[in-house]
DSSP file (Angstrom, degrees, kcal/mol; ACC not computed):
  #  RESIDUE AA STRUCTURE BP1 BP2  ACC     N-H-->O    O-->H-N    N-H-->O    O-->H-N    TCO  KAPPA ALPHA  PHI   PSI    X-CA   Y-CA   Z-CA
    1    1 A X              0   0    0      0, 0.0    89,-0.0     0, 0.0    74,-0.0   0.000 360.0 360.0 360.0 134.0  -24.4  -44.6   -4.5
    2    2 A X        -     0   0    0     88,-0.1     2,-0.3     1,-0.1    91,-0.1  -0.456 360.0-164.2 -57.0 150.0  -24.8  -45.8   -8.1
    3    3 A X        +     0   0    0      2,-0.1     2,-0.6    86,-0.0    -1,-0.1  -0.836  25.2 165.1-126.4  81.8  -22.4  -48.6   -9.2
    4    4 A X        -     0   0    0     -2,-0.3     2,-0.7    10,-0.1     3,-0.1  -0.933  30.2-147.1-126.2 136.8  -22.8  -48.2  -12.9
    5    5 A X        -     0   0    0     -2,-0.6     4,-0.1     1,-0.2     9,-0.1  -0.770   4.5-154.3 -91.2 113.5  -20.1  -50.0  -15.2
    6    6 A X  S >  S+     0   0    0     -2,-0.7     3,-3.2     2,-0.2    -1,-0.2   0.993  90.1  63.7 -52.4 -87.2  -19.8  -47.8  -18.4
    7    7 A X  T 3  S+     0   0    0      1,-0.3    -1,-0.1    -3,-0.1    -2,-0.0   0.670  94.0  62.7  -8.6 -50.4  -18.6  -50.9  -20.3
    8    8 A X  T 3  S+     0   0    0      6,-0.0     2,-0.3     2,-0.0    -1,-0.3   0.616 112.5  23.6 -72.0  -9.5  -21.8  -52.4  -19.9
    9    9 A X  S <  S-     0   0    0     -3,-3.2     2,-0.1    -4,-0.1    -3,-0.0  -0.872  87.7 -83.3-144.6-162.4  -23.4  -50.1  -21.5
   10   10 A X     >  -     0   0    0     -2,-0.3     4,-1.7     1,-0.1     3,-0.4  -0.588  46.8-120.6 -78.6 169.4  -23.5  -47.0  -24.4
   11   11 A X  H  > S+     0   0    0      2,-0.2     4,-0.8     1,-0.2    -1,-0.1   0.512 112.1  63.4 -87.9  -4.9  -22.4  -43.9  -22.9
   12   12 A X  H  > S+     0   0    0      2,-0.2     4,-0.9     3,-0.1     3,-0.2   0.842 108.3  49.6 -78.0 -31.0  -25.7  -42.0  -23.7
   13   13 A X  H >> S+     0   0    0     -3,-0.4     3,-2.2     1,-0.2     4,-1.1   0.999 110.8  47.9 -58.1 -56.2  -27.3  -44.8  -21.2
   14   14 A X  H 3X S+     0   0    0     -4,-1.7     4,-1.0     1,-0.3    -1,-0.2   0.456 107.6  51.5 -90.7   9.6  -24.9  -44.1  -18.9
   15   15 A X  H 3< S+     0   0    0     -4,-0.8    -1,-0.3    -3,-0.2     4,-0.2   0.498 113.1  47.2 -88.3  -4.6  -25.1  -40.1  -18.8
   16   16 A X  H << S+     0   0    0     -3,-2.2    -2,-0.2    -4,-0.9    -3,-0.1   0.604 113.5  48.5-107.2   2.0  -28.7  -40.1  -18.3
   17   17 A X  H >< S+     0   0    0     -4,-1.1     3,-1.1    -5,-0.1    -3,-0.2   0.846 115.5  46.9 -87.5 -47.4  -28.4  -42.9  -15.4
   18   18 A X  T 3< S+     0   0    0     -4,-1.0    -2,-0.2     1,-0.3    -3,-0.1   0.561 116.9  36.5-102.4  19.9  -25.8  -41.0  -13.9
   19   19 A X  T 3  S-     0   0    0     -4,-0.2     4,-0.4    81,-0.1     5,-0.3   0.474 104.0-141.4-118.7   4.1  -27.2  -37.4  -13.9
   20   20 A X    <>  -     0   0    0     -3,-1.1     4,-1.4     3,-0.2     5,-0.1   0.317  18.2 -78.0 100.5 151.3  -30.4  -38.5  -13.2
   21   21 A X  H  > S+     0   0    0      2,-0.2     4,-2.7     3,-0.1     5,-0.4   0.893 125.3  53.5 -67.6 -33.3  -34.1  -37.5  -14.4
   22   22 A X  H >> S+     0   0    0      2,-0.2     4,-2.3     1,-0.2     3,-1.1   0.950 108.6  44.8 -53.0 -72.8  -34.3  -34.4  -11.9
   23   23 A X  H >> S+     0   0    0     -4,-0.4     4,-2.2     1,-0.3     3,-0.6   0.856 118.7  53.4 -60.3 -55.3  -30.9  -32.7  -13.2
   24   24 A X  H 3X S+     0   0    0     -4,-1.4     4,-0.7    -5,-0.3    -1,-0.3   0.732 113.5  34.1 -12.4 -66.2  -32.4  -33.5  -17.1
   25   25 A X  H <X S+     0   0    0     -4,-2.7     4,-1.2    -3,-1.1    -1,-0.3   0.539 116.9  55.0 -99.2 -16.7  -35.4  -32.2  -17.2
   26   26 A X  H <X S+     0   0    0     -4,-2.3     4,-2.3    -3,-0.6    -2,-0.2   0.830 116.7  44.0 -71.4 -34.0  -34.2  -29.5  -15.0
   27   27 A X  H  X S+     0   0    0     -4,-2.2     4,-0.5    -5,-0.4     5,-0.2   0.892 113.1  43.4 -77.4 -36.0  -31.5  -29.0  -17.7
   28   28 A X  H  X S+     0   0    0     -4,-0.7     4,-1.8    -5,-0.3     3,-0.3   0.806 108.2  66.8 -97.7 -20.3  -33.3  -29.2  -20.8
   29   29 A X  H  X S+     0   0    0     -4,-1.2     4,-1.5     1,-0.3    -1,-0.2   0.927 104.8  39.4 -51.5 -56.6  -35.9  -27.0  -19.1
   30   30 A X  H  < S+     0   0    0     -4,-2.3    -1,-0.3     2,-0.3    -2,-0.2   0.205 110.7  59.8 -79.8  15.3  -33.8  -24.0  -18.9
   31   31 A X  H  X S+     0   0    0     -4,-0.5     4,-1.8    -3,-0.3    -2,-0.2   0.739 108.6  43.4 -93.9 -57.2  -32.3  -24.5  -22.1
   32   32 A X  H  X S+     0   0    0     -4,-1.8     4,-1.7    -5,-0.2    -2,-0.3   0.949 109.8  53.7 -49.0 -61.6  -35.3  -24.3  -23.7
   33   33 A X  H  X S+     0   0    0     -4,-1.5     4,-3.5     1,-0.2     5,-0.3   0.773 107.9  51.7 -34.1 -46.7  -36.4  -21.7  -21.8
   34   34 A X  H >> S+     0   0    0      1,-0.2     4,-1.9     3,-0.2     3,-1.0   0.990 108.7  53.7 -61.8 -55.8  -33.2  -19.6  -22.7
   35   35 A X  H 3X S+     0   0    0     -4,-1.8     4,-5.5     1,-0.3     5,-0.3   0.828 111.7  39.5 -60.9 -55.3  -33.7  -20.2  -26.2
   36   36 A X  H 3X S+     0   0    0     -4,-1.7     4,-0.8     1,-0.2    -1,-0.3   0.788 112.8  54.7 -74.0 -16.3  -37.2  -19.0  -26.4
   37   37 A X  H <X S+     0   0    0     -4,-3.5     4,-1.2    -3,-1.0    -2,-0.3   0.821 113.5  51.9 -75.1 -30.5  -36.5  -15.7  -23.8
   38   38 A X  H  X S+     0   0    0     -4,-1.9     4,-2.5    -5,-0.3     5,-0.3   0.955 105.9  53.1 -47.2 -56.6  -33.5  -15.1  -26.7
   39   39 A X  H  X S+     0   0    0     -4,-5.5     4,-2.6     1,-0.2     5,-0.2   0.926 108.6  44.4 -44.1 -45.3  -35.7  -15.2  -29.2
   40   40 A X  H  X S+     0   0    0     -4,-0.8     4,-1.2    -5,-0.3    -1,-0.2   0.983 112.4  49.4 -72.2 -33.1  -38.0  -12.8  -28.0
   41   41 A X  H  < S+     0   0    0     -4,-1.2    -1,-0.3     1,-0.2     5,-0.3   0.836 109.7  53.5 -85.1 -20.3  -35.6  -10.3  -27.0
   42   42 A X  H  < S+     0   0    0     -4,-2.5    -1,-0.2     1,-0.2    -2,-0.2   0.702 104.2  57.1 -46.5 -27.6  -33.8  -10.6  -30.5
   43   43 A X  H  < S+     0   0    0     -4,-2.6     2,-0.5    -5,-0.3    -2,-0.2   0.880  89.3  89.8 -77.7 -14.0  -36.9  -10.0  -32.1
   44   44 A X  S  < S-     0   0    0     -4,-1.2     2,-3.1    -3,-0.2     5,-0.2  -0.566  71.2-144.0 -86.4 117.5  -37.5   -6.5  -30.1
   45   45 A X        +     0   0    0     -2,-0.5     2,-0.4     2,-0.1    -1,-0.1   0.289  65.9 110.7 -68.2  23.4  -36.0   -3.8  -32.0
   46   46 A X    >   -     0   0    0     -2,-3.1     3,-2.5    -5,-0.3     4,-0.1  -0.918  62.3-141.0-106.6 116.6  -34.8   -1.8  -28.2
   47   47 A X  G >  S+     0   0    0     -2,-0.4     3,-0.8     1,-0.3     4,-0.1   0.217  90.8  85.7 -42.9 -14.8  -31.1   -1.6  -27.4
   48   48 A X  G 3   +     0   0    0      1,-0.2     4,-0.4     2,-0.1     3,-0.4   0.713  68.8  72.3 -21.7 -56.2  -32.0   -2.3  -24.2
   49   49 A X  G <>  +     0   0    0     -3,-2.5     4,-1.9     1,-0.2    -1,-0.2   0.580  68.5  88.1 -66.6   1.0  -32.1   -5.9  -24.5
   50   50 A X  H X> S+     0   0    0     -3,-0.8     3,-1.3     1,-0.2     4,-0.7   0.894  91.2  47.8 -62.1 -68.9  -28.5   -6.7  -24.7
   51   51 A X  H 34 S+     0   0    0     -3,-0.4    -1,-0.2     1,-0.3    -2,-0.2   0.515 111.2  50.9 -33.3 -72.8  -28.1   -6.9  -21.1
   52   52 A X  H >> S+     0   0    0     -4,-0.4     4,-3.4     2,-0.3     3,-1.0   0.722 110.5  60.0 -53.6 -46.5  -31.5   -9.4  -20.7
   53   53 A X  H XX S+     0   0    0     -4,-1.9     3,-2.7    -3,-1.3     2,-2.0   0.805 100.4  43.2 -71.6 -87.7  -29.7  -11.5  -23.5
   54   54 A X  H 3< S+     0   0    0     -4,-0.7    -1,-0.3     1,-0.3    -2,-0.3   0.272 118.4  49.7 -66.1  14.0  -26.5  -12.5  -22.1
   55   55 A X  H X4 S+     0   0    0     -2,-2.0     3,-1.6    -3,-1.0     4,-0.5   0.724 111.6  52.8 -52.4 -56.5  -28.7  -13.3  -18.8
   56   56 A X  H X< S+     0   0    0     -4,-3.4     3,-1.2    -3,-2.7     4,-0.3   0.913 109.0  46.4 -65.5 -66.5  -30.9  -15.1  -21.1
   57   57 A X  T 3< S+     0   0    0     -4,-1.1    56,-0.3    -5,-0.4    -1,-0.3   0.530 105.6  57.7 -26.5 -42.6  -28.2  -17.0  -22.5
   58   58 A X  T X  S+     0   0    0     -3,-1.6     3,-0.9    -5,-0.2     4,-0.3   0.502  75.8 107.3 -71.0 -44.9  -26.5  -18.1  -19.4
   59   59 A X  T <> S+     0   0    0     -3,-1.2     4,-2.9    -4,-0.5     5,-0.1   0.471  70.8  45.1 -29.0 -53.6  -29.3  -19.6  -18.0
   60   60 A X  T 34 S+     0   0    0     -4,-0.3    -1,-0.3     1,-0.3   -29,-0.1   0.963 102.3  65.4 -70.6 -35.2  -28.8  -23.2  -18.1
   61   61 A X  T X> S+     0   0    0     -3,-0.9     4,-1.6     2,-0.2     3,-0.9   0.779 104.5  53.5 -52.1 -29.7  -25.3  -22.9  -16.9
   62   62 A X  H 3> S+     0   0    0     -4,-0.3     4,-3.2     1,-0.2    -1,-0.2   0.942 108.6  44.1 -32.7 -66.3  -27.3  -21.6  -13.7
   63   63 A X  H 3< S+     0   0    0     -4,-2.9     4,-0.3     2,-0.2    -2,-0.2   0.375 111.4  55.7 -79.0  15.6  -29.4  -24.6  -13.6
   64   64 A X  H <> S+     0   0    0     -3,-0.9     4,-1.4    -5,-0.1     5,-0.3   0.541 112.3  46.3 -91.1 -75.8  -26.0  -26.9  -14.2
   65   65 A X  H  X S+     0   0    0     -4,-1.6     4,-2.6     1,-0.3    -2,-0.2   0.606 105.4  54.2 -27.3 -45.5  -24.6  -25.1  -11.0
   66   66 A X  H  X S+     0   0    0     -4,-3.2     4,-2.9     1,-0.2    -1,-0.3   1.000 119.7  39.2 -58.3 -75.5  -27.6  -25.5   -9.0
   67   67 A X  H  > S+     0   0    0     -4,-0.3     4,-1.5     1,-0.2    -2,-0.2   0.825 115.7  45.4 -33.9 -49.7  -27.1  -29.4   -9.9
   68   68 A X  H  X S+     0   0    0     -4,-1.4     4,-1.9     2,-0.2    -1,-0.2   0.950 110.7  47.6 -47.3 -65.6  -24.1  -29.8   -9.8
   69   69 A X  H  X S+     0   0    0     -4,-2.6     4,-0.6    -5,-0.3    -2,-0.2   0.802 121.0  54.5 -47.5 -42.5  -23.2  -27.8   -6.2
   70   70 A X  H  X S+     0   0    0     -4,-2.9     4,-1.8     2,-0.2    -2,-0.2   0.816 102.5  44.5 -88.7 -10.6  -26.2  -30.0   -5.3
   71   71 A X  H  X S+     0   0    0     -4,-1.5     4,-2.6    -5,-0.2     5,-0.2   0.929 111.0  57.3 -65.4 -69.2  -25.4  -33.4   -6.3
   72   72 A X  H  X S+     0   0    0     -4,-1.9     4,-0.9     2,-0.3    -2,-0.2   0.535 107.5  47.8 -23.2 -35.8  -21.8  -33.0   -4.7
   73   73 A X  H  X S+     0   0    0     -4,-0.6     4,-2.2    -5,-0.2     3,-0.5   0.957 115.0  47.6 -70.1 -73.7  -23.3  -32.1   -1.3
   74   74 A X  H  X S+     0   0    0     -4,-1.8     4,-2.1     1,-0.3     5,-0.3   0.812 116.8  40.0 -50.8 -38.4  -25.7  -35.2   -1.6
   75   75 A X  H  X S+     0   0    0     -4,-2.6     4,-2.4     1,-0.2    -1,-0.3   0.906 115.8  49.2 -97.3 -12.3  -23.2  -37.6   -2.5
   76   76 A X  H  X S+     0   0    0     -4,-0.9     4,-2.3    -3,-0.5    -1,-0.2   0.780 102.6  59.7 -63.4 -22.5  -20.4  -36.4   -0.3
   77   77 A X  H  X S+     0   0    0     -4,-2.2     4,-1.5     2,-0.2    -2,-0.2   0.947 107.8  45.6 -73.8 -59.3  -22.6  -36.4    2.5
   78   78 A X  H >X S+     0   0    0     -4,-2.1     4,-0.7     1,-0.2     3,-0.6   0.995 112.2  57.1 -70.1 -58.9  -23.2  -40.6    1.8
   79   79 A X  H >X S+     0   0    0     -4,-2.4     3,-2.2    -5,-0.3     4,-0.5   0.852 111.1  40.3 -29.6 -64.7  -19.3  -40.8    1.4
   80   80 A X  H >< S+     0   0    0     -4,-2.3     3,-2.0     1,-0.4    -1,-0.3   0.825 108.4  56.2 -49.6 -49.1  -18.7  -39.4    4.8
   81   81 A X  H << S+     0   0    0     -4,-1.5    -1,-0.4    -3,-0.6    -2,-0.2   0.441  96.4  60.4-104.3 -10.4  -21.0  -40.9    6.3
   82   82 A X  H X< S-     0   0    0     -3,-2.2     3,-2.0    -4,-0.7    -1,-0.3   0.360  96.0-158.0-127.0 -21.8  -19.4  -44.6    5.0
   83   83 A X  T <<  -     0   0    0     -3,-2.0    -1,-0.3    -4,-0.5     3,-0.3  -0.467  65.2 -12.0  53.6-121.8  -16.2  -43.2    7.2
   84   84 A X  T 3  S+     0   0    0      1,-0.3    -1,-0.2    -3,-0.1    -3,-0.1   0.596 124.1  79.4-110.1  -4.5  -13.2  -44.8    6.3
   85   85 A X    <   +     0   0    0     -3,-2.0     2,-0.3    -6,-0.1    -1,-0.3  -0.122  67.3 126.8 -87.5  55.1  -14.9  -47.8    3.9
   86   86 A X        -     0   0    0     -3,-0.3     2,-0.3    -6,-0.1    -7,-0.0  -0.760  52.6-149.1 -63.8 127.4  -15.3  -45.2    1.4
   87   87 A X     >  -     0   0    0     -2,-0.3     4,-0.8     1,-0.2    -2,-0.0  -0.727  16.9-125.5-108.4 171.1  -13.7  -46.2   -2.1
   88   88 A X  H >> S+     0   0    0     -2,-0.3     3,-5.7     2,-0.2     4,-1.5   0.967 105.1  62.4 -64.2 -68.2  -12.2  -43.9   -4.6
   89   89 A X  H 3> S+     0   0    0      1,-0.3     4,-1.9     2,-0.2     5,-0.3   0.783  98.5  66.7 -36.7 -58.4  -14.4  -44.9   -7.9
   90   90 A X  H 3> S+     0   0    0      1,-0.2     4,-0.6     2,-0.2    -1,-0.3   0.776 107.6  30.6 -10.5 -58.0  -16.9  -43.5   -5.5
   91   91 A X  H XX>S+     0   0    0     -3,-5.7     4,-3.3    -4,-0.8     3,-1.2   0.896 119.7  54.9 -77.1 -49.7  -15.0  -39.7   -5.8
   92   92 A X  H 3X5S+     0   0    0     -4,-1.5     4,-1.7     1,-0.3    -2,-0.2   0.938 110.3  51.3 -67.8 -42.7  -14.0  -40.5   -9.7
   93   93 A X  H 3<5S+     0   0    0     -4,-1.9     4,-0.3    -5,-0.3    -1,-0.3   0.594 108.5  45.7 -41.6 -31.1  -17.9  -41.2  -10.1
   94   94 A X  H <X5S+     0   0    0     -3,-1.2     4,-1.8    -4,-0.6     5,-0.4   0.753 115.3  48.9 -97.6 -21.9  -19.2  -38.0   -8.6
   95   95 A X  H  X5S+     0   0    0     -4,-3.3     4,-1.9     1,-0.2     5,-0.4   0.964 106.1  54.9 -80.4 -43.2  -16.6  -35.9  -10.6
   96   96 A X  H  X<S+     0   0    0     -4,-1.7     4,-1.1    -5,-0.6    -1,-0.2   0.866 110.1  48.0 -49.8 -31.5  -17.3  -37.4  -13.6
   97   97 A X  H  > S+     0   0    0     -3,-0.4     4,-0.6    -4,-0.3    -2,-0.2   0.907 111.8  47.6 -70.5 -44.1  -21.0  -36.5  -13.2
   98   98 A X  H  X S+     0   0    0     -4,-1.8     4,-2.1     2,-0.2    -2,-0.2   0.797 106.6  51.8 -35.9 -42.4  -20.6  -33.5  -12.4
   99   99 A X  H  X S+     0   0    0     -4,-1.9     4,-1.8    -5,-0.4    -1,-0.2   0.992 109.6  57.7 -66.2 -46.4  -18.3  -32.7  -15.1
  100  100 A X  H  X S+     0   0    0     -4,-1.1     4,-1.1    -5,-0.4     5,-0.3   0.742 104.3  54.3 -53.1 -25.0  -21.2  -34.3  -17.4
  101  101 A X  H  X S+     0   0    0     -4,-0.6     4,-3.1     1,-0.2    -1,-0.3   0.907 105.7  44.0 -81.4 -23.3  -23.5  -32.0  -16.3
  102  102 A X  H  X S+     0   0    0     -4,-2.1     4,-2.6     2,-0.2    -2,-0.2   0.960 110.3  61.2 -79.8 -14.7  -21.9  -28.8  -16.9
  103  103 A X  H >X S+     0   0    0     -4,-1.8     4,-1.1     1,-0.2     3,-0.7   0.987 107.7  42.4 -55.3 -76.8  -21.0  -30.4  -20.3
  104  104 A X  H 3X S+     0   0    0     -4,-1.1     4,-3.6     1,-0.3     5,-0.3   0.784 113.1  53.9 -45.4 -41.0  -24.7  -30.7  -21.3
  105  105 A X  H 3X S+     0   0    0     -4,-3.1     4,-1.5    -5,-0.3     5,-0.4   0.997 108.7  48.3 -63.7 -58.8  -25.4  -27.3  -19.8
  106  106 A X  H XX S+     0   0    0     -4,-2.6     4,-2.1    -3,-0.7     3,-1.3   0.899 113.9  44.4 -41.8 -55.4  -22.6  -25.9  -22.1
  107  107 A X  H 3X S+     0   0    0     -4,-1.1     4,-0.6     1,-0.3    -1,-0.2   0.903 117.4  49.7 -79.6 -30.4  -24.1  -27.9  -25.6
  108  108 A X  H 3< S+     0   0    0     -4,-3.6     4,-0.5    -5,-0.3    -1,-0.3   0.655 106.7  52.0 -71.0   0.0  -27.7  -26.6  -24.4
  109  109 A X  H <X S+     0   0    0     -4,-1.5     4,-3.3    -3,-1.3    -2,-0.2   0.780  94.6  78.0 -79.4 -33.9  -26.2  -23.0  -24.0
  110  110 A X  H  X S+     0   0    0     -4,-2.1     4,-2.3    -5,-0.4     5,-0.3   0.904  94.3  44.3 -49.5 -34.2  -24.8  -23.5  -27.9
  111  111 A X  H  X S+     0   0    0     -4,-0.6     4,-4.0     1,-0.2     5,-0.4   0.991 112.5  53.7 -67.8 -48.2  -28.5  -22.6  -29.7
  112  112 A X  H  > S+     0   0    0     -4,-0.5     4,-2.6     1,-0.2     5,-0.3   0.966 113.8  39.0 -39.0 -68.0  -29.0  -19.8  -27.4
  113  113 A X  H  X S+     0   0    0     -4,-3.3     4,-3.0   -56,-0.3    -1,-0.2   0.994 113.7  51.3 -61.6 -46.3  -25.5  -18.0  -28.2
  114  114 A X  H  X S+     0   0    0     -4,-2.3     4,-2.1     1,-0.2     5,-0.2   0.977 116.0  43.2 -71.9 -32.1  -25.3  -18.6  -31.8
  115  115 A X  H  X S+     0   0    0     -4,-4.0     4,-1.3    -5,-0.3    -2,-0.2   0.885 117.4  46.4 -59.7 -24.9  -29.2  -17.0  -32.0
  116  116 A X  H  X S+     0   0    0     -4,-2.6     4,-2.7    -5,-0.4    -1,-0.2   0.936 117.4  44.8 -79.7 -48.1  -28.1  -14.2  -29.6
  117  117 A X  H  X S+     0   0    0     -4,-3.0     4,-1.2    -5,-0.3    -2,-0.2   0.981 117.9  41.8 -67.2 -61.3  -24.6  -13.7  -31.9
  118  118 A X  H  X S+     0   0    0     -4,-2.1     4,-2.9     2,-0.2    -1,-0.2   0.583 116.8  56.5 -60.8 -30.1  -26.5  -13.9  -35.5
  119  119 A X  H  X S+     0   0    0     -4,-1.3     4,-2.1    -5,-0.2    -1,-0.2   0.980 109.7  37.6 -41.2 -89.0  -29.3  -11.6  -33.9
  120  120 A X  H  < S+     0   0    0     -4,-2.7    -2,-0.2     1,-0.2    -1,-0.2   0.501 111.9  62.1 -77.0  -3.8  -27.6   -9.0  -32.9
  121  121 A X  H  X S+     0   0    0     -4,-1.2     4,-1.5     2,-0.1     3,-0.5   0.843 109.4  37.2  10.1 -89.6  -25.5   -9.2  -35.8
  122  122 A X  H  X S+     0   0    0     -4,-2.9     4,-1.3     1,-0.2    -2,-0.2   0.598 110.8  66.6 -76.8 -10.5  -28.2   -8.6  -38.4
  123  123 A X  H  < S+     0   0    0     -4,-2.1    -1,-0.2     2,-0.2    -2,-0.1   0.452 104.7  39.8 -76.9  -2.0  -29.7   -6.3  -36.1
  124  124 A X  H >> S+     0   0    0     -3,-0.5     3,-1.8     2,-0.2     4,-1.3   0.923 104.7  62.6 -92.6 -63.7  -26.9   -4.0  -36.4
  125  125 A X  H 3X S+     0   0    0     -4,-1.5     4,-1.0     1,-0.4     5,-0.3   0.691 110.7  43.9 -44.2 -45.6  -26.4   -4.3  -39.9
  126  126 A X  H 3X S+     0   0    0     -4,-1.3     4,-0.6     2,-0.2    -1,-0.4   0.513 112.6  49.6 -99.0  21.2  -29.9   -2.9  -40.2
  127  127 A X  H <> S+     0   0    0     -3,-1.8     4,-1.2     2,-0.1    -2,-0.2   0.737 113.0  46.4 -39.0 -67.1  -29.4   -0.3  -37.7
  128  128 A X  H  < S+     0   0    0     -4,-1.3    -2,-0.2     1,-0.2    -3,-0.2   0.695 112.8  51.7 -76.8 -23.3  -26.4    0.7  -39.3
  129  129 A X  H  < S+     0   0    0     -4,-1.0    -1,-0.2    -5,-0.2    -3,-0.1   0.938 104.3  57.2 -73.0 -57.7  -28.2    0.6  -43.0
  130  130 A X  H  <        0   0    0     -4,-0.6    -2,-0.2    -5,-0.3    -1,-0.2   0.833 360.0 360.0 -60.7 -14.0  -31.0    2.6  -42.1
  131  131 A X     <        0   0    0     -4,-1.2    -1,-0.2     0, 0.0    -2,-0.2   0.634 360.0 360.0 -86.8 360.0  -28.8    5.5  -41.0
């Protein structure tokens, strides 16, 4: 288990020590990824694509959950296993990472939704012009 003193450092250090390089790059991967599968499917004139978008959209909060759900396993699992010298900051440490992840998932969800809103927006607005 990590023992990392927030005081001792800035809090950007200490959200990328305590979710880790896997859960990161796993994060910033599907976030990117949403962004550029929004894009494409805003640019495609087919009514189709709403449904594809709000998958699209969603996406990282997937790849929070998968982190998250797995992180929680992993670190409960070394808690238990510690029996009854378990401490609390131990519990208050994995919910606080957790909670950090799904936060990051949320502000990498943010580009995705406002292109997806503004999209299909102005895509209406000329829909609705040309008829």
């Amino acid at each position: 288990m990590n023992s990392i003193e927030p005081t001792n450092m800035s809090k950007l250090e200490w959200l990328i020590n305590s979710l880790g390089t896997g859960t990161l790059l796993i994060l910033v991967v599907t976030g990117l990824a949403s962004f550029v599968m929004t894009l494409l499917l805003v640019r495609r004139k087919s009514t189709t694509n709403n449904n594809a978008i709000f998958f699209c959209v969603g996406l990282p909060i997937f790849g929070a959950l998968f982190c998250m759900f797995l992180g929680l396993t992993n670190t409960f699992n070394n808690v238990a296993s510690q029996g009854s010298n378990a401490d609390i900051s131990e519990f208050a440490y994995v919910l606080t990472s957790t909670s950090y992840v799904m936060l990051v998932a949320i502000l990498l969800t943010a580009p995705s939704y406002l292109l997806a809103t503004f999209g299909l927006f102005f895509r209406t607005l000329e829909t609705s012009s040309q008829e």
